[in-house]
N, C-alpha and C positions, 0 to 999 in steps of 0.2 A: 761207923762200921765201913771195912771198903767192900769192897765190889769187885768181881773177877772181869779182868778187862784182858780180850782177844789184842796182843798189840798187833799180830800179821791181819787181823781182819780190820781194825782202825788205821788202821797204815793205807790197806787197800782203800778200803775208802773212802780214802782224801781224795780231791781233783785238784788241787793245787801241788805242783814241786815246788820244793825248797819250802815249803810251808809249814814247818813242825809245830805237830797240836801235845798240848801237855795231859798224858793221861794217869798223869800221878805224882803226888807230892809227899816226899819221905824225908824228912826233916828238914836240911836245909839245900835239899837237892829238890829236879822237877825230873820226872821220865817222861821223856816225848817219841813221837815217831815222826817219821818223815816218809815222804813218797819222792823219791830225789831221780835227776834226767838231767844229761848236761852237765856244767859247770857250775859253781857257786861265785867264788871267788878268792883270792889269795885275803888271809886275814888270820887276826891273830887275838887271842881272848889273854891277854896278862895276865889275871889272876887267878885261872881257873883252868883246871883242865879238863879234856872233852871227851868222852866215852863212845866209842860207836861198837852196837851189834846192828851183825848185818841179819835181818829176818827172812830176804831174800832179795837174788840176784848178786851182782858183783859192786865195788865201789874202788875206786883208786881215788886215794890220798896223797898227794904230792905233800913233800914237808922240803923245808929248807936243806934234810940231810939224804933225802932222797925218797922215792916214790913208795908208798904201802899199799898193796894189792887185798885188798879183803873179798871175801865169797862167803856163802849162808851159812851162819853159825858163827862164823870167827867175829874176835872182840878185838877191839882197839883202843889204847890210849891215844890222844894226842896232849902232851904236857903243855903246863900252861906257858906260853911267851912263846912255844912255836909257831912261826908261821906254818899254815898248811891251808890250799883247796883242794875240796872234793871233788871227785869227778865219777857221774855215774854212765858208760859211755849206752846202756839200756835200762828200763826203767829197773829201782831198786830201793827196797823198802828198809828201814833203820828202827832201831832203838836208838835215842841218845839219854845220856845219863849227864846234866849238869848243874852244877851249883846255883839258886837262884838270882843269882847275883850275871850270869851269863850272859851277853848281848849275842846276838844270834851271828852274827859278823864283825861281832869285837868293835872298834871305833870305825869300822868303816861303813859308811852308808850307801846301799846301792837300790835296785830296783828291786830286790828281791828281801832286803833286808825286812823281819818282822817281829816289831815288838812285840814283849811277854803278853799285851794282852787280845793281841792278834793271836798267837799260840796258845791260848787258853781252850782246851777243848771245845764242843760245841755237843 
């Protein structure tokens, strides 16, 4: 049976950016949130494309075709084999919707990069 999960109140609180925790699994996708600040990084998921709602504040999206400006409520695709990073230039809280097959930064490894079982709720 699921369970009613606040994602703007689990989003809040997080204490880590860029640290998305998964708080739901719907077949062969996970729903995560994020508490994001800063930069990420340029990268790319090949096979998979990436969903972002903003829960609140603002988020810009650089893509290879040019910059996506998102604010609270609006939804985004990014398809799969675009490059794009995120950029949150104040704190800003997310939904992501992605397949579980997902790397959190695609093949690139950085300081912030967090495997699925880092993102596993808590």
């Amino acid at each position: 049976m699921s369970s009613v999960v606040s994602a703007l109140k689990k989003a809040n609180s997080l204490q880590d950016y860029w640290s998305p925790k998964v708080i739901a699994d719907v077949d062969d996708a996970y729903v995560k949130v994020a508490k994001l600040k800063g930069s990420l990084a340029w990268h790319t998921h090949d096979e998979e494309d990436e969903a972002f709602f903003i829960l609140s504040g603002r988020l810009l999206i650089q893509t290879e075709s040019g910059d996506v400006q998102l604010e609270q409520g609006d939804f985004y695709v990014v398809p799969k084999g675009v490059a794009h990073n995120p950029i949150a230039e104040k704190e800003c809280c997310v939904l992501l919707v992605e397949r579980k097959s997902t790397l959190h930064t695609g093949t690139l490894i950085t300081e912030r990069t967090r495997s699925i079982d880092e993102q596993m709720a808590e």
